[in-house]
N, CA, C and O atoms as a DFTB+ gen file, in Angstrom:
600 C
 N C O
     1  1      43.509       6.509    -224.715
     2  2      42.208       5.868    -224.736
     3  2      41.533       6.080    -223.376
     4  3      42.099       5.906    -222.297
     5  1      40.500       6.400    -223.511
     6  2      39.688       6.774    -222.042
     7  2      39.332       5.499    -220.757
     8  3      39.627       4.381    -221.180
     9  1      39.001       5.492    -219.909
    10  2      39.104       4.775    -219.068
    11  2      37.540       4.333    -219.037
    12  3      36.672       5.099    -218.619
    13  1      37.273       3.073    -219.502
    14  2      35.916       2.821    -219.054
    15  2      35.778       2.285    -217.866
    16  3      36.596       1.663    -217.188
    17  1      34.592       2.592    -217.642
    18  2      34.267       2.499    -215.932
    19  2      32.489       2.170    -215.681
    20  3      31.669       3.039    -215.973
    21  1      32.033       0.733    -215.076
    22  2      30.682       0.144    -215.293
    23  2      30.141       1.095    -213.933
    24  3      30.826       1.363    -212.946
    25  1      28.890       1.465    -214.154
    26  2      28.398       2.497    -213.262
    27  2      27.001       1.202    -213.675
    28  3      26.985       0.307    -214.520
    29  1      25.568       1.799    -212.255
    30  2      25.093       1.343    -212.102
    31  2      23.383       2.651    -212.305
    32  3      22.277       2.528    -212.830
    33  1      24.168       3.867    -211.473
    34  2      23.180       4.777    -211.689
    35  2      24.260       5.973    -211.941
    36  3      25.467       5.964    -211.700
    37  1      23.181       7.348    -212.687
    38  2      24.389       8.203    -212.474
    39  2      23.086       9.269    -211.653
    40  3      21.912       9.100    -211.323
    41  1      23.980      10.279    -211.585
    42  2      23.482      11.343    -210.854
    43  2      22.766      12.866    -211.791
    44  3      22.706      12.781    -213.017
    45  1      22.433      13.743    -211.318
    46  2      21.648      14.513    -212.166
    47  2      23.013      15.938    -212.283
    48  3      23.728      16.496    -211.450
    49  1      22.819      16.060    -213.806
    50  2      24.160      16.902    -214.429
    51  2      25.354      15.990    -214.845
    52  3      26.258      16.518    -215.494
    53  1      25.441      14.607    -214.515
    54  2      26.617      13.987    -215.133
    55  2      26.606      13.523    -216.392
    56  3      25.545      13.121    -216.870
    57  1      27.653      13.509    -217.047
    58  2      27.603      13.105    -218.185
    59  2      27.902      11.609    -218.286
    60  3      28.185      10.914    -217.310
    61  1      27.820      11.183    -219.506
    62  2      27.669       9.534    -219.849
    63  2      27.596       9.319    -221.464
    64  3      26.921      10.042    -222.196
    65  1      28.321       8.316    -221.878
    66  2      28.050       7.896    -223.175
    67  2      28.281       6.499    -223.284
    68  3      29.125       5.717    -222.847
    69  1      26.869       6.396    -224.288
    70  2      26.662       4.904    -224.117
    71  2      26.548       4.807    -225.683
    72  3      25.981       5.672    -226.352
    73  1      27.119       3.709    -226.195
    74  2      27.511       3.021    -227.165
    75  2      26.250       2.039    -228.098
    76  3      25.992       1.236    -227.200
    77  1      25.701       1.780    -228.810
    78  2      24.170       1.237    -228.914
    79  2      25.292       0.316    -230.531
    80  3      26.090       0.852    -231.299
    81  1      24.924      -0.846    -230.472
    82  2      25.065      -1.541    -231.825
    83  2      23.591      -2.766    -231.403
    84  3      22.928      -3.071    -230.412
    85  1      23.675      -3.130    -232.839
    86  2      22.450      -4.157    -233.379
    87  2      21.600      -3.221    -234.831
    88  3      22.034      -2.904    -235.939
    89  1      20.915      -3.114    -234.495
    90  2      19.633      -2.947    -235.764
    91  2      18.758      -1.512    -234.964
    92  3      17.818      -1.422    -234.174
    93  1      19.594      -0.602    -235.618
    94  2      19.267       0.602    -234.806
    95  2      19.066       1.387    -236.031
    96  3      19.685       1.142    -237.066
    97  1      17.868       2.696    -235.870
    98  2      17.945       3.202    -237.240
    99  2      18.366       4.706    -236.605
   100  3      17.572       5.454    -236.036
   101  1      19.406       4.904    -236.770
   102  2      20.019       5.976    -236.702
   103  2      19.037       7.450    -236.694
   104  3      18.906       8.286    -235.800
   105  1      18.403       7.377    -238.115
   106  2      17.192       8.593    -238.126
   107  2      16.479       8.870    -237.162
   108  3      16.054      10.003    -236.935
   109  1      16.233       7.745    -236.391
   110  2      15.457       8.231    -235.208
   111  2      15.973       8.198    -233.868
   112  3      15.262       7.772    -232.958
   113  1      16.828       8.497    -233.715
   114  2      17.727       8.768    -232.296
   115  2      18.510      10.257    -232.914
   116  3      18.706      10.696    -234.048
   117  1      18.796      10.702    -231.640
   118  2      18.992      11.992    -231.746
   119  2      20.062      12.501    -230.183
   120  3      19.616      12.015    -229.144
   121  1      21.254      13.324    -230.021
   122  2      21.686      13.479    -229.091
   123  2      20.377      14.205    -227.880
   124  3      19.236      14.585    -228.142
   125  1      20.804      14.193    -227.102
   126  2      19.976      14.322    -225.980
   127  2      18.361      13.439    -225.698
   128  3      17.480      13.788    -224.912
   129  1      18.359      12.355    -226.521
   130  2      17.397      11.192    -226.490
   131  2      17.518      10.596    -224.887
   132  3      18.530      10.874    -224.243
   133  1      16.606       9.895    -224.374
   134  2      16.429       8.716    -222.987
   135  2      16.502       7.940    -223.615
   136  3      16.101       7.988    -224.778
   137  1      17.054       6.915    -223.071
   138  2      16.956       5.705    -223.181
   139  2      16.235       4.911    -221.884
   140  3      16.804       4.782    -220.800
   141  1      15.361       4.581    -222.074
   142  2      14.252       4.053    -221.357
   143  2      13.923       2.747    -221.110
   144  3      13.574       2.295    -222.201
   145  1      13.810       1.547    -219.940
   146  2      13.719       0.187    -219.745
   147  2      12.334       0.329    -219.771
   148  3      11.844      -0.791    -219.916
   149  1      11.435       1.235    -219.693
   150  2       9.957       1.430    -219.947
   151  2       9.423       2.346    -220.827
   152  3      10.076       3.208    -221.415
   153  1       7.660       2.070    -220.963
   154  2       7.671       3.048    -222.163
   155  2       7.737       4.197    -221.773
   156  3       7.281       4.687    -220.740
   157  1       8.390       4.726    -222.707
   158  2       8.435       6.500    -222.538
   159  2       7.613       7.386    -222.210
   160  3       6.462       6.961    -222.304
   161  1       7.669       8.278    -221.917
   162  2       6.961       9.267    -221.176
   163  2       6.633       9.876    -222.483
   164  3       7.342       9.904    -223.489
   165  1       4.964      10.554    -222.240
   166  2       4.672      11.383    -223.642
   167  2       6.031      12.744    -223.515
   168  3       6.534      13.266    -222.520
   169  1       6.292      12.972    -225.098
   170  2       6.638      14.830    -225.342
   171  2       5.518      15.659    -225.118
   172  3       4.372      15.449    -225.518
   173  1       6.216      17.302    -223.975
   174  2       5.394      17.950    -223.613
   175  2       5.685      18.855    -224.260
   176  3       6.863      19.212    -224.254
   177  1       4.591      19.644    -225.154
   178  2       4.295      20.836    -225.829
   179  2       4.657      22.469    -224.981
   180  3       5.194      23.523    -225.322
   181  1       4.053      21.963    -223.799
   182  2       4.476      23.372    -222.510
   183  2       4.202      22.662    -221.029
   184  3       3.473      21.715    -220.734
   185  1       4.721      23.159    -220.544
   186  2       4.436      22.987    -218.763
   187  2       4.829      24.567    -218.155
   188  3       5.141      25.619    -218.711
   189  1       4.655      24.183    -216.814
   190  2       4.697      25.331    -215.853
   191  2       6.144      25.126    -215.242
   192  3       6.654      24.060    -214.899
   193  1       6.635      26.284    -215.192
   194  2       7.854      26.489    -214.310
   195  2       7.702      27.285    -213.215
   196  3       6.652      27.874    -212.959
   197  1       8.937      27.349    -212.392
   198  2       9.778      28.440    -211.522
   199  2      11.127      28.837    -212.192
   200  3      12.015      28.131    -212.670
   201  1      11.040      29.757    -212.114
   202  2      11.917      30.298    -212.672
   203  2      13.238      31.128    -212.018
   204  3      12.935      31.337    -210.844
   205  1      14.412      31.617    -212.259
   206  2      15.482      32.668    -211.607
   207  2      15.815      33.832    -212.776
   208  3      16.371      33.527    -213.831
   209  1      15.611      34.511    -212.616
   210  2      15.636      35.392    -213.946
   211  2      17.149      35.791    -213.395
   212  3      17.528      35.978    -212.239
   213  1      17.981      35.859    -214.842
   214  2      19.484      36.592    -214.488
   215  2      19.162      37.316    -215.661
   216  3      19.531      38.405    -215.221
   217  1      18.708      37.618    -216.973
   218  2      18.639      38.872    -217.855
   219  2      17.211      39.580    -217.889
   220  3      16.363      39.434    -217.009
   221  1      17.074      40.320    -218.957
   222  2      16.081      40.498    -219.311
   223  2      15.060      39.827    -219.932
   224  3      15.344      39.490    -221.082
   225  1      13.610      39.421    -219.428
   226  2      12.903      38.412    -219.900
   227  2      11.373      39.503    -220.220
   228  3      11.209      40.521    -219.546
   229  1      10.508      39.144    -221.166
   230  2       9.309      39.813    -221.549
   231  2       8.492      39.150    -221.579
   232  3       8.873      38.011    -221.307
   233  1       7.041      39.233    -221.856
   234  2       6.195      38.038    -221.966
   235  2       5.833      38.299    -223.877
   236  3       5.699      39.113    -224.791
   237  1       5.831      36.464    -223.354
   238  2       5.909      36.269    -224.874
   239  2       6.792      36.212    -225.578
   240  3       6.575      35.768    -226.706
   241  1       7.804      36.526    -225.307
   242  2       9.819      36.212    -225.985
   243  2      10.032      35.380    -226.073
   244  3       9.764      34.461    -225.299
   245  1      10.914      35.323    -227.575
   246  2      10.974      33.767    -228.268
   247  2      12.140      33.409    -227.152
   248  3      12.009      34.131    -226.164
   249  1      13.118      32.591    -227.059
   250  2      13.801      31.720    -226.618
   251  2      14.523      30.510    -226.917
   252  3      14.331      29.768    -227.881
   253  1      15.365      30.385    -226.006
   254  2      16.329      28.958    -226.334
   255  2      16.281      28.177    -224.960
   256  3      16.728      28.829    -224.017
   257  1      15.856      26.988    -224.685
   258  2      15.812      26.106    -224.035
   259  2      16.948      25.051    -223.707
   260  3      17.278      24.396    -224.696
   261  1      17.597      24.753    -222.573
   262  2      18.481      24.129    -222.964
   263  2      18.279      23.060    -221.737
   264  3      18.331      23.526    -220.599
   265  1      18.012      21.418    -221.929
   266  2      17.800      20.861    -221.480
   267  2      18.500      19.357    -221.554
   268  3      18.192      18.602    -222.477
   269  1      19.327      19.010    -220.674
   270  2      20.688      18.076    -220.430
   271  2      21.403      18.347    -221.871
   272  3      22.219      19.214    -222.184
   273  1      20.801      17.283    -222.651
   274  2      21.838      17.045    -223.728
   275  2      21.221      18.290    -225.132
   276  3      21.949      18.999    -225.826
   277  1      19.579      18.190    -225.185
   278  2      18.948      18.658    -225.948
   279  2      18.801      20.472    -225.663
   280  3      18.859      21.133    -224.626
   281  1      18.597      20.840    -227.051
   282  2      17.729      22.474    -227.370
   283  2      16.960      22.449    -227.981
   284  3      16.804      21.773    -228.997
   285  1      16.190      23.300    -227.427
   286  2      14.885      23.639    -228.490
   287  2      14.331      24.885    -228.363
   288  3      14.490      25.508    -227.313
   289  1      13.706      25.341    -229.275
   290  2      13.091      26.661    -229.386
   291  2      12.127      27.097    -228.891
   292  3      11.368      26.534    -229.680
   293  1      11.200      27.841    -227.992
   294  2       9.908      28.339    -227.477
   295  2       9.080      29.784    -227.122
   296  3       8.925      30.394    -228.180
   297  1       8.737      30.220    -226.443
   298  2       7.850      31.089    -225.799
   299  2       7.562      30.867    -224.662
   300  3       6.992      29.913    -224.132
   301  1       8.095      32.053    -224.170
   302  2       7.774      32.412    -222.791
   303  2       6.175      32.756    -222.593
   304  3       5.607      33.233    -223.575
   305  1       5.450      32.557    -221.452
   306  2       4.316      33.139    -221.268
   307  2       4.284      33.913    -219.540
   308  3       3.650      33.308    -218.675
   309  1       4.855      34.971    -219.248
   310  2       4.580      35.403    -217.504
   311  2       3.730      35.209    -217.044
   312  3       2.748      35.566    -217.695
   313  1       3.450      34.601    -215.784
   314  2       2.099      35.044    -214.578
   315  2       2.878      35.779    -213.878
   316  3       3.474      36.736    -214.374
   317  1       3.001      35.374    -212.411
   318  2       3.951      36.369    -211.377
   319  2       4.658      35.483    -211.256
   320  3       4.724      34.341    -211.713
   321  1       5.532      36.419    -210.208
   322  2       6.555      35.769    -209.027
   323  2       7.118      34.830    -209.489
   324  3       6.690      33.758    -209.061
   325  1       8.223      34.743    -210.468
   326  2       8.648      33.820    -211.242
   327  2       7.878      32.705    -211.479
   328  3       8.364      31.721    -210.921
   329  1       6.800      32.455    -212.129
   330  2       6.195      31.676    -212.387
   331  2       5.795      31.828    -213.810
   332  3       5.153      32.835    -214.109
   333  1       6.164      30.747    -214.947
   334  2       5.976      30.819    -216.399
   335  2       5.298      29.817    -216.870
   336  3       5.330      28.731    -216.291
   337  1       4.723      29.973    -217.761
   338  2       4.500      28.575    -219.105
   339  2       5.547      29.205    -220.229
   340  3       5.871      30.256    -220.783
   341  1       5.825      27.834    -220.159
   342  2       6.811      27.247    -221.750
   343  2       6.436      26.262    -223.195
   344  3       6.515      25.045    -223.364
   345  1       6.045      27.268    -224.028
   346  2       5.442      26.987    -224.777
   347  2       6.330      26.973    -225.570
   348  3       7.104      27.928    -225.640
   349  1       6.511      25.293    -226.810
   350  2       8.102      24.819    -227.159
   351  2       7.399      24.744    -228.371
   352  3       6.174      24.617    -228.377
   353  1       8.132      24.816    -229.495
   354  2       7.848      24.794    -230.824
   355  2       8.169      23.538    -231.216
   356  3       8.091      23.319    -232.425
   357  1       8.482      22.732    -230.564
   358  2       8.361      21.138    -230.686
   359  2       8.386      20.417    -229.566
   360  3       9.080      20.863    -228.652
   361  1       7.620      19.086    -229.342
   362  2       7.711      18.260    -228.009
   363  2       9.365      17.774    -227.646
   364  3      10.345      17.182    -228.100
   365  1       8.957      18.342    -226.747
   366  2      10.302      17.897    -225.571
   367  2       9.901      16.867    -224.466
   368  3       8.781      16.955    -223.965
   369  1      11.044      15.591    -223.944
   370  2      10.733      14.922    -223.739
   371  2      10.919      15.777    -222.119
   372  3      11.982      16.379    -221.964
   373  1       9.775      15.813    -220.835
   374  2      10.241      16.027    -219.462
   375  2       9.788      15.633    -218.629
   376  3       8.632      15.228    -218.747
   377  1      10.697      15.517    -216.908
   378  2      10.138      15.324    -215.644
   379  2       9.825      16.233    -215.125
   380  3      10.378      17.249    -215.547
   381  1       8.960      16.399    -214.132
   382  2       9.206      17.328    -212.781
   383  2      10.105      17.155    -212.264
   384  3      10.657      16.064    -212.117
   385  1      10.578      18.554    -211.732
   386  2      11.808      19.120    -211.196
   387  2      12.846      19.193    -212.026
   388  3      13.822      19.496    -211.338
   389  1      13.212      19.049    -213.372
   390  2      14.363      18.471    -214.015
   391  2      14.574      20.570    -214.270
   392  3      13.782      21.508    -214.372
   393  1      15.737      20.453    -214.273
   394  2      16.060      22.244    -214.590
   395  2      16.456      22.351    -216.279
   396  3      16.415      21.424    -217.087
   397  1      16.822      23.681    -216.518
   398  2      16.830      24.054    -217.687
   399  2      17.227      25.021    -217.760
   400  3      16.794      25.746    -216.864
   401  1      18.296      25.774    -218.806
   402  2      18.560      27.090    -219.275
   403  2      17.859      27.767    -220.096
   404  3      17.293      27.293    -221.081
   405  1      17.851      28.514    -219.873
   406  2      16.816      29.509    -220.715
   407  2      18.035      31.154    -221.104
   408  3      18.478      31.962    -220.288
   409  1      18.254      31.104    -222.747
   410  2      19.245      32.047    -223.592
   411  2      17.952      32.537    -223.788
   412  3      16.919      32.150    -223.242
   413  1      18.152      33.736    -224.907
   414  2      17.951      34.973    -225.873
   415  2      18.034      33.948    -227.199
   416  3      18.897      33.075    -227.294
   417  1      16.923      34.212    -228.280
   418  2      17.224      33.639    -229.428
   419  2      17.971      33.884    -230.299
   420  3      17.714      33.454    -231.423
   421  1      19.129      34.647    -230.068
   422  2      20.518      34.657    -230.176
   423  2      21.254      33.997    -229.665
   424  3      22.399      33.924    -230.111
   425  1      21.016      33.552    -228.972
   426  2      21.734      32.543    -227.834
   427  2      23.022      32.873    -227.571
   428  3      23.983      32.105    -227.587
   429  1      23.022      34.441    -227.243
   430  2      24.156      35.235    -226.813
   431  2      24.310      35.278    -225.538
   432  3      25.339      34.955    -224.943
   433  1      23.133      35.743    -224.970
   434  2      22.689      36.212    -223.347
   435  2      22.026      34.537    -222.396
   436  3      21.127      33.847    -222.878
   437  1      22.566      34.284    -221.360
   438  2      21.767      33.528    -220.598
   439  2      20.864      34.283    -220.203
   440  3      21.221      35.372    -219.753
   441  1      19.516      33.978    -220.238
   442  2      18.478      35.152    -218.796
   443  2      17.706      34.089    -217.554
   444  3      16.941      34.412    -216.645
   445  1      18.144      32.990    -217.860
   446  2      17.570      32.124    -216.476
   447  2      17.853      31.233    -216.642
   448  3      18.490      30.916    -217.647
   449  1      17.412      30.222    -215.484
   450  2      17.595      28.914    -215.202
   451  2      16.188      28.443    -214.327
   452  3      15.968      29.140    -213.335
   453  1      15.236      27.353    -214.593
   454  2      14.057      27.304    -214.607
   455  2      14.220      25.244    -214.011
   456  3      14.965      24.267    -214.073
   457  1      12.714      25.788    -213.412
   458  2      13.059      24.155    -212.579
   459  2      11.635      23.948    -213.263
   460  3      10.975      24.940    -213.573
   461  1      11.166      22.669    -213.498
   462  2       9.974      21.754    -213.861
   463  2       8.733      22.235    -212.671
   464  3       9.202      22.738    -211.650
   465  1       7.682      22.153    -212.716
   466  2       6.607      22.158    -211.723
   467  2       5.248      21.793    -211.969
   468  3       4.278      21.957    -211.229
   469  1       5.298      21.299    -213.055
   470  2       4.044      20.711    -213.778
   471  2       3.995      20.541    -215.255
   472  3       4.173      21.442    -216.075
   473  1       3.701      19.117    -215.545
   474  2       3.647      18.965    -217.667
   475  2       2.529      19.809    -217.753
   476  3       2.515      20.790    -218.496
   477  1       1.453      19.432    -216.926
   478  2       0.180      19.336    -217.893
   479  2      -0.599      20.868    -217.679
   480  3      -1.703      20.942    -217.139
   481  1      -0.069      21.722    -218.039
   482  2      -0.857      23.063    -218.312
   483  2      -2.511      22.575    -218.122
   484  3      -2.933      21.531    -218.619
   485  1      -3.292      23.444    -217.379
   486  2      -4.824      23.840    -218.020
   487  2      -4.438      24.696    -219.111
   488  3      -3.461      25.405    -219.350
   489  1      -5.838      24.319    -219.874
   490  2      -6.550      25.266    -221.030
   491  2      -7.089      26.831    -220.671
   492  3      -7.054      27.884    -221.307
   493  1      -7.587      26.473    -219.387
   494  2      -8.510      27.591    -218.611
   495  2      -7.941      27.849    -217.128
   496  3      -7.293      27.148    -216.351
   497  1      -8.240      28.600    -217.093
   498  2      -7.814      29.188    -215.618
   499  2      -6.547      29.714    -215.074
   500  3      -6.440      30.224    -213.958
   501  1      -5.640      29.567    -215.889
   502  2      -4.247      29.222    -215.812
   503  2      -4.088      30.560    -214.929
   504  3      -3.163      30.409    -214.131
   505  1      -4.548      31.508    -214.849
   506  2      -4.167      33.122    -213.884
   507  2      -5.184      32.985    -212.934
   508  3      -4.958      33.863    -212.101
   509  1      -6.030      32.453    -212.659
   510  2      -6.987      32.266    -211.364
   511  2      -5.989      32.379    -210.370
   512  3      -4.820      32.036    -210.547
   513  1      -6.592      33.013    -208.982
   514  2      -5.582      33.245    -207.870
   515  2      -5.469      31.942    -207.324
   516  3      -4.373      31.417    -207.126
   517  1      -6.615      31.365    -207.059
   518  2      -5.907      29.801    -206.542
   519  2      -5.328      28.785    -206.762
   520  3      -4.826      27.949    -206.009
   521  1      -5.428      28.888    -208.189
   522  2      -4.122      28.277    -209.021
   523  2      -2.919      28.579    -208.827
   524  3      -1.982      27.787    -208.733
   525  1      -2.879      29.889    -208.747
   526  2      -1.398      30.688    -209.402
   527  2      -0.687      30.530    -207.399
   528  3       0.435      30.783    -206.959
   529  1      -1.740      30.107    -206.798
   530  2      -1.386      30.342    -205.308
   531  2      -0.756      28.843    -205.046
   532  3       0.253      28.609    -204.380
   533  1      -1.805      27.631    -205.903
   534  2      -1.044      26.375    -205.390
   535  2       0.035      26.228    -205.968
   536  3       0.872      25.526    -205.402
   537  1       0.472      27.034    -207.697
   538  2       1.515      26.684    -208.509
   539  2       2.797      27.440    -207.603
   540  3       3.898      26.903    -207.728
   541  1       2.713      28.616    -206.730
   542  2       3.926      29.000    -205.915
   543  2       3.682      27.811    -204.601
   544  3       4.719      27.150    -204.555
   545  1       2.994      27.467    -203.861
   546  2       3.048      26.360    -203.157
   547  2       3.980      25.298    -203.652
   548  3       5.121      25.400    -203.200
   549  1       3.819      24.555    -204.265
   550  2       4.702      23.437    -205.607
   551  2       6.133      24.066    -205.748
   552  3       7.068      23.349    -205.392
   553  1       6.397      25.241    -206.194
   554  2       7.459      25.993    -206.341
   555  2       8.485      26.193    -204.959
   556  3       9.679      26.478    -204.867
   557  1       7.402      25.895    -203.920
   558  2       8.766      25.946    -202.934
   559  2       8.868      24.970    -202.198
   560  3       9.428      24.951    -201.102
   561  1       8.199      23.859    -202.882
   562  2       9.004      22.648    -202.711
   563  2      10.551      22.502    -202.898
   564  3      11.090      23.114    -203.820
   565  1      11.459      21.522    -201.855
   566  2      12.264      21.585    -202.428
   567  2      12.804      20.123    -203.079
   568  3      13.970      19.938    -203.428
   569  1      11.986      19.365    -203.149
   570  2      11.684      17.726    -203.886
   571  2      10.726      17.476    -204.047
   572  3       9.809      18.077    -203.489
   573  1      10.457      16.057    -205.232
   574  2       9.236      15.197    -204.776
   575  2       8.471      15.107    -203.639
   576  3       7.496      15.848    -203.513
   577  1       8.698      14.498    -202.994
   578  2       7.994      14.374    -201.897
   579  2       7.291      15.194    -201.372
   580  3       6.111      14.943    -201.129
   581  1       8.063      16.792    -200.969
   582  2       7.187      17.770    -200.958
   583  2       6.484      18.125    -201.826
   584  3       5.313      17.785    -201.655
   585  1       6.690      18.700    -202.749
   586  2       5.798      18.987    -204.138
   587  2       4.265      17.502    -204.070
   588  3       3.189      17.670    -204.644
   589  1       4.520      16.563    -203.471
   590  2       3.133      15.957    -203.937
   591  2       2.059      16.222    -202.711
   592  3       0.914      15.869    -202.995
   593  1       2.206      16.681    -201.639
   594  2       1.533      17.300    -200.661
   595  2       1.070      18.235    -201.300
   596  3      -0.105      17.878    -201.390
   597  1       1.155      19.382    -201.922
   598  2       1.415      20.618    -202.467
   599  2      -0.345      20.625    -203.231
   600  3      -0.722      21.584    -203.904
């Protein structure tokens, strides 16, 4: 039998399982769910990344997302200099900075590993140079704190 052990916070990459009884409807919880003491953060359709490319990546290639507990399916979109939109075929729940794997929709090949840098996409402009100049600014942040100067 495993050793339980009362923790207070955990850290980012650890694992945890937490136990839920009362009047819970199962249908709507799902592995890789938050559990939240506030209201939840909207699901984001796409945001902006940084990216590390380890395979071959194209623009516009479908994909596998892999984020703590959860996967989901999307589209890549390139600007430069490792810099992407992730466009998800269903809302995913995210923070800034939170990382992510990124497979082949085979989900044979890893081809990256991708850090958060913004939910909220523009509609317009998204390749303008002074955009694409503050979104690598943000990108080499290496926390909060920096990133909100940015």
């Amino acid at each position: 039998m495993p050793r339980i052990r009362p923790w207070n916070t955990r850290r980012p990459g650890s694992a945890s399982r937490l136990n839920i009884s009362g009047d819970v409807d199962k249908e709507r919880i799902a592995r890789g769910d938050w559990l939240l003491a506030q209201r939840r953060p909207k699901r984001r359709n796409a945001f902006w990344w940084r990216w590390r490319r380890i395979g071959p990546i194209r623009h516009w290639q479908p994909l596998h997302l892999h984020h703590a507990a959860s996967h989901i399916t999307g589209r890549i979109s390139l600007l430069n200099d490792g810099l992407a939109e992730l466009i998800l075929d269903r809302p995913l729940w995210l923070a800034q900075n939170d990382r992510l794997v990124l497979r082949d929709i085979g989900a044979r090949q890893t081809l990256g590993a991708a850090r958060v840098l913004k939910l909220n996409a523009p509609k317009r402009g998204k390749r303008q140079p002074d955009y694409l100049a503050w979104l690598q600014a943000l990108a080499q942040a290496q926390d909060d704190a920096q990133g909100a100067g940015a």
